[in-house]
Structure formats: structure tokens, C-alpha cells
N, C-alpha and C positions, 0 to 999 in steps of 0.2 A: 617434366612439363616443358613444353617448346621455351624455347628464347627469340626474340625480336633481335637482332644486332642493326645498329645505325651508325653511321660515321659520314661525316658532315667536312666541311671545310674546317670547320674548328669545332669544339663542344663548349659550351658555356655549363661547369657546374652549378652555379649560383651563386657566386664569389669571385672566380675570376675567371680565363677565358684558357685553356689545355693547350693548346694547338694545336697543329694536326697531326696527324697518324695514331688515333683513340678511336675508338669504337663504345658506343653508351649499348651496356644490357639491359633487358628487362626480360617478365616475364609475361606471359598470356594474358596476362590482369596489368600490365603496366606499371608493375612495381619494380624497382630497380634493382636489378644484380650486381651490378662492378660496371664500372667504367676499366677497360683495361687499353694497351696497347695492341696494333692493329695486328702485328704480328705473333700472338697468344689470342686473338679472336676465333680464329677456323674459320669454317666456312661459313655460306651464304649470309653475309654482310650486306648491307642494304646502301648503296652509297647513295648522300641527298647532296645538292649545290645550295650549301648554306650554313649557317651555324645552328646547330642544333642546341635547344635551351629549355628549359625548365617550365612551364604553365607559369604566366604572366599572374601577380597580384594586384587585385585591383583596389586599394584601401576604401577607396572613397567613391561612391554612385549613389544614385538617385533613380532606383528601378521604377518607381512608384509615377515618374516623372513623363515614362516613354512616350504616351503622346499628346506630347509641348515638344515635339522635333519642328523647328519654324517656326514657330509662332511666335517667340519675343526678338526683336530687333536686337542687333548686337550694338553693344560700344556704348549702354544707357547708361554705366554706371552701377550699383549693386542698386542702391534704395529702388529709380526707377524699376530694375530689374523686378526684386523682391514685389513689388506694388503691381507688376502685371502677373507674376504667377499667383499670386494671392487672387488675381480677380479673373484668371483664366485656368488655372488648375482644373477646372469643374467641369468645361469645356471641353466638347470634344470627345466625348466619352463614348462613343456607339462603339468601337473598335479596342479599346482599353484595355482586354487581354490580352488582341492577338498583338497588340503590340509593343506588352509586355515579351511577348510572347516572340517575337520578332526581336526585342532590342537582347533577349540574353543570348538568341542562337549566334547573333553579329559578336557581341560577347567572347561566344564558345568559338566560333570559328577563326576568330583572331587571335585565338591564343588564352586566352583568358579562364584560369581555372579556377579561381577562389575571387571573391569578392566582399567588401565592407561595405554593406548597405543601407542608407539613409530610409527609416520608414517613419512619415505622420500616422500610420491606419496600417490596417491589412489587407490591403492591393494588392500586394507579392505574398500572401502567404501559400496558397496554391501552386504557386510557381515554385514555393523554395521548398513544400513536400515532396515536389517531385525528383528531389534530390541531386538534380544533376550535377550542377555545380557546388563548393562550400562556399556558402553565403555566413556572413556575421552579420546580424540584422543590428541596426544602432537603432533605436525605437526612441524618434527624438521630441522632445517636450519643452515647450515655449512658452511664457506668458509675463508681461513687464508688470502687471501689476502685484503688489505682495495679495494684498485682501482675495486673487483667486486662485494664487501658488498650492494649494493643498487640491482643491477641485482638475486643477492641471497633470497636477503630479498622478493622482489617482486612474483620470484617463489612461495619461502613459502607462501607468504601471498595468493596467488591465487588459491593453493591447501588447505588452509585453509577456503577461501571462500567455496569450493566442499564440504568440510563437515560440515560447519555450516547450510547446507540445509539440513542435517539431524534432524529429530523433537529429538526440545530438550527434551522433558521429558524423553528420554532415551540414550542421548546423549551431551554432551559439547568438547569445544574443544580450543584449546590455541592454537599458536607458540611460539617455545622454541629453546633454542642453542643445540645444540649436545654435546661439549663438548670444555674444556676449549684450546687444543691444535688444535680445526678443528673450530675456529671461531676466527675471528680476532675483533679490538677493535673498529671499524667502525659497524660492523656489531654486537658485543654484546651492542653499545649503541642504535642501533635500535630496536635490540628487547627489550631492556628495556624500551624504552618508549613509545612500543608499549600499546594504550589504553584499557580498559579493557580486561586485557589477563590475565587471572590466574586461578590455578595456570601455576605457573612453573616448569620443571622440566632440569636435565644436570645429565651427565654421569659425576661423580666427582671422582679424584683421585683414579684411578682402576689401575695406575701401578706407579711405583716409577719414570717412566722417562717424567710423567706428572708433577709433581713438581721440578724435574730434568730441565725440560727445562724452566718453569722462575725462576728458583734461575739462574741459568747460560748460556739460549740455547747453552745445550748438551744436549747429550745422542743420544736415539733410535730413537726419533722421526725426529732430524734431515735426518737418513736415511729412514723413513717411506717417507718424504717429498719429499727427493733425486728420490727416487725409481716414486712417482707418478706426479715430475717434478713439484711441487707445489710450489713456488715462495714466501718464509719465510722472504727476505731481510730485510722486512719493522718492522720485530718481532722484540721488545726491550724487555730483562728480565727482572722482576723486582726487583730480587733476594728476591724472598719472594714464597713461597708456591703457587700453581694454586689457592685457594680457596680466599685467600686474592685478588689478583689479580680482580675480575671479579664478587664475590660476589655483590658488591656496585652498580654496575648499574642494580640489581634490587628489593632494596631500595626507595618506601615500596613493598611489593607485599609477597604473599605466593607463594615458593619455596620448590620443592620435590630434594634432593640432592642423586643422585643414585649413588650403590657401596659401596662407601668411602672404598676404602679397605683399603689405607695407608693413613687414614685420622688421624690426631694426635690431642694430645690434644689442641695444640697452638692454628690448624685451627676448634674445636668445639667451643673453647672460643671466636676467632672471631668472628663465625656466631652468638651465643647466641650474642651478644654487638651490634649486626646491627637490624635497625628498620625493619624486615621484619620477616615471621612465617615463619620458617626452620622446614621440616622434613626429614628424613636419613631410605633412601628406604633401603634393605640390600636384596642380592640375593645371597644368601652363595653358590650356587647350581653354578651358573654362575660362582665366582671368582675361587671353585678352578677348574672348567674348564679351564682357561685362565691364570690364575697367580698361583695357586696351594695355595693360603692361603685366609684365611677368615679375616676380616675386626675386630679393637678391639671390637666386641660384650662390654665386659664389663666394657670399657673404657666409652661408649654411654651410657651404663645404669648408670655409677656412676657419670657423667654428669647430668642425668634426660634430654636427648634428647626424641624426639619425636621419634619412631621409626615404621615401615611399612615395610610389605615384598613383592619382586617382583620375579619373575621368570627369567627375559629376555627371550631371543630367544630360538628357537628348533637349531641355529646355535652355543649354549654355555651350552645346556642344554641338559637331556635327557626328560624331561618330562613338561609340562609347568602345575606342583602340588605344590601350595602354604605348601601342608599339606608334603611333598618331603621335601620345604626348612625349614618347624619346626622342623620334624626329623635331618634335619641334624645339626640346632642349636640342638637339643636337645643330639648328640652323644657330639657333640665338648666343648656343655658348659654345662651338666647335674647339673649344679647349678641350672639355672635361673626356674624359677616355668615353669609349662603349660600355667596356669592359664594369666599371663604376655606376656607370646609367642602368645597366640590366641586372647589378645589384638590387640598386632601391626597386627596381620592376618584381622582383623573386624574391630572394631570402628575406629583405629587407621589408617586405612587404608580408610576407610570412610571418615572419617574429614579431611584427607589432601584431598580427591575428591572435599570435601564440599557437601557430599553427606548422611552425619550422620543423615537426615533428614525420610531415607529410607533404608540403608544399614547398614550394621556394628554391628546392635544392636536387641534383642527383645524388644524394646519399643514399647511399645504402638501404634498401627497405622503405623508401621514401617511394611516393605515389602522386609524383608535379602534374603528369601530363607531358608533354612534349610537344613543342611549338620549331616551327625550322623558323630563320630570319635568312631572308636576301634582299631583294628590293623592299617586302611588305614581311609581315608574319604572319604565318598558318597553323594547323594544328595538324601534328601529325597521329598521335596519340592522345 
């Protein structure tokens, strides 16, 4: 079977960075032979000007979202946010596949070969038969009042059915809560003891008046509630943080926690103390879209949290470029190495899928894809 050989300025396994003089194999299909030394390679070696690295993970998007590219004002804050896609989502629809169909090739050519995706409906089911990239559909399910938790739950579960008939070798799929303030606690104990569902994933503490409203029910969301005539009565605070709150019902299970922009240390030390494998998606590109600050990045690394990068939506984002939100970690925190950043991007991004098996990494028999980085990132394979 032919071999591909590449060798780059460096190679990025998916853990740490070679240096140079390596050469990455694969075969005709793109599966990986050895990473060896440049001088046991032979011949026709491919030289690239760049680091060669692994297909990019992308825990966290919002496929279903692609055209809300411009259309909501940045820096409103989450509720405002939340209140125009609710009343503009429906909008706009003449062009709605092709750009879906548009946001995953930007996607593909950036590097990006696996994806965790946020679905209300099946907008993307067509798109994720076509197999191209691995998608993990999160099929997410919302509603604050308990009296219609069961009618909620059943929707999700039945559009959840629609995409487990997609073949898994290129596909899996959960139901998950949305998020701590649009799910009530009827309905968060059903999704946790929904059976074989994981992982998991929640929009966690992305504005300060989500922890706002169970320490006290106040703030903003009481008026996001007002405005969509949403029926809260039955809401008790707990006066404890959202993350405390709602974590435990799902205890054991792996759990992907998206945002955390005003996540603190109190609620990281929670989550490590609870029986379940916690990771903290980070979409820096998205937060300061919406709330205008980025999450304590070094708060999380001097924890030793698991960490993974997401994009979100073309409705929060400009771009959906995993290699977008390492540059911007990388403006804001120019401490933290590369080498660390393109971790959480691959491996780390892999293993909360449970997909480390194929993604994430150049190991051996592993099938990443292959992205070069220099100024931007591309795909080479």
C-alpha cells in the first residue's frame, strides 16, 4: 500500500510537540503508520513550512444555527442574546441548507475533523448522513416548568431516535439539558437517569445572572421569563451557585460543562468532589461576543481541569475556527505554552467524545486527519 510521508517544522502528536527532524506516516486512507526519525524515513518525504498536527476537536457547536451569521449584535449580554435568537432563529431560512452546508466545509477546511453538536430538531440530520466528518449530536431539551417536563422530555427523546439511525461509526448521539436556568428539576431528573446516554453536555454559567437566579430568583432572567410568558412560580433558589444546583443528578456519567465564563473556584472544586468525569469546553470567541469577557483560563489550569475548545454558533461567532479560539487564548494569555492549547484542541477534545480511539492523536492506527499550522491552519489530509 503506498505511504504519504510529511515532515513539517515540528509535528504535534496530540500531547506534546516532537521537534524536528520526524517525519509523520500514514497510509492511502490516512491512517497512521509511525511517526519515525527523518533519517529511517527514505525517500520522497513531503516537506510542509509548519507544524503538522492532528484534525482539530471541536466539543461544542451549534450547526443548526448557520444562518444567524450577523444577525445578533454582539456584547448584549446572554439573556438579551438568548431573547433574539428565540425570536429570530425562524428567520431567514430560504438558504438554510446551503449554509449549513457552507458553515461545515469552513469547518472541514480549517482543520476540523470531529465535532460535538448542539441539536433542538433535525436541521443537520442530512448533513451528518453524509458522513463526512464525526459528529456527536447533543439532542438538547429545555423547559422551566415541571407540569410539562414529561411532554419535553419525550420530544427530545424522539428526535433523538431520528439520529441514532444514523451509522454509528461515524456518528453518536446523547440527550442533554440546555442549560441550568431553561430546565426545570422534573425534567433535569429525567435526563439523568436517562439510560445509556453519555456523555453529557450544559451551557454552564455564561452570565452572572445564571448564578444570580439560584442564589436569590433575581436578576435578568426573571425578565427574559416575563418577556416569553414562561411560568417560573414553581422555581425555589437554592442560594447556592447554578453549578451546585443540578450537577448531582448526573452522578455517575461523563459531563462536558460549556462556557464557564463566571465559573469560580468554589464551583471547580465541587465538580472535581462529585463521582462523575467533568470536562470545561471553553469558547473564548463566543463569550466575548455575548458577555465581553473570557472565562478564568488560569484559574482551570491551576486546578488541573480537563479542558476542550468549542466554537459555538455563526449566531455568537464570526468563524466556526477552533485554530480562531487558540489564537485568541493565545493574545489574552501568552503565558500558557502552544504546545498545552493544541492539547485541549485534539486529544483532549477526543477523549471527552470517547473518541481518542481515532481522533485527537497520531497514534498508531489512528485516523485524526492532518491539519498544517503557520500563520492560520489548513487541512492537509
Amino acid at each position: 500500500m503506498k505511504q504519504i510521508k510529511l515532515k513539517g517544522k515540528d509535528i504535534f502528536n496530540g500531547t506534546r510537540l516532537l521537534g524536528p527532524g520526524h517525519v509523520l506516516i500514514l497510509d492511502e486512507n490516512g491512517v497512521v503508520a509511525g511517526i519515525v526519525a527523518e533519517s529511517d524515513a527514505g525517500e520522497q518525504v513531503t516537506e510542509l513550512d509548519g507544524i503538522l498536527c492532528p484534525g482539530f476537536v471541536n466539543t461544542h457547536c451549534h450547526l443548526e444555527l448557520s444562518h444567524m451569521k450577523g444577525v445578533i449584535p454582539e456584547k448584549t449580554g446572554l439573556p438579551d442574546f438568548l431573547t433574539r435568537v428565540m425570536q429570530l432563529r425562524n428567520s431567514n431560512t430560504a438558504d438554510y441548507n446551503a449554509m449549513i452546508d457552507q458553515a461545515e466545509q469552513d469547518m472541514w477546511d480549517a482543520g476540523i475533523s470531529a465535532v460535538g453538536d448542539i441539536c433542538n430538531g433535525t436541521a443537520t440530520l442530512v448533513k451528518k448522513q453524509q458522513g463526512r466528518m464525526y459528529y456527536h449530536s447533543f439532542v438538547e431539551c429545555m423547559g422551566v416548568a415541571d407540569a410539562g417536563a414529561n411532554s419535553r422530555y419525550q420530544y427530545s427523546m424522539d428526535v433523538l431516535a431520528a439520529f441514532r439511525e444514523i451509522d454509528d461509526t461515524r456518528h453518536r448521539c446523547s440527550i442533554v439539558p440546555h442549560a441550568p436556568y431553561s430546565v426545570s428539576q422534573t425534567l433535569f431528573g429525567l435526563l439523568g437517569s436517562t439510560p445509556a446516554n453519555t456523555p453529557v453536555c450544559i451551557h454552564n454559567q455564561e452570565t452572572p445572572a445564571e448564578n444570580e437566579l439560584f442564589q436569590t430568583k433575581t436578576g435578568d432572567f426573571l425578565r427574559f421569563y416575563e418577556h416569553f410568558g414562561m411560568d417560573v412560580s414553581a422555581f425555589q433558589p437554592t442560594g447556592t451557585n447554578s453549578l451546585e444546583a443540578y450537577l448531582p443528578y448526573f452522578s455517575p456519567n461523563k459531563i462536558l460543562l460549556v462556557h464557564n465564563t463566571f465559573t469560580t473556584e468554589q464551583d471547580i472544586r465541587f465538580a472535581q468532589q462529585q463521582p462523575l468525569e467533568t470536562w470545561w469546553c471553553l469558547c473564548p470567541q463566543a463569550n466575548l461576543y455575548i458577555e465581553n469577557r473570557l472565562p478564568d483560563i488560569p484559574l482551570f489550569r491551576e486546578l488541573k481541569c480537563n479542558i476542550t475548545l468549542g466554537t459555538d454558533s455563526l449566531a455568537s461567532n464570526h468563524r466556526l475556527s477552533v485554530w480562531e479560539e487558540i489564537k485568541t487564548i493565545r493574545h489574552h494569555f501568552p503565558e500558557i505554552p502552544l504546545e498545552e492549547i493544541l492539547q485541549w484542541a485534539t486529544f483532549n477534545g477526543a477523549k471527552a467524545l470517547g473518541i481518542q480511539d481515532t481522533y485527537g492523536s497520531f497514534n498508531t492506527g489512528n485516523r485524526p486527519g492532518v491539519i498544517l499550522i503557520n500563520q492560520e491552519s489548513s487541512r492537509i489530509i
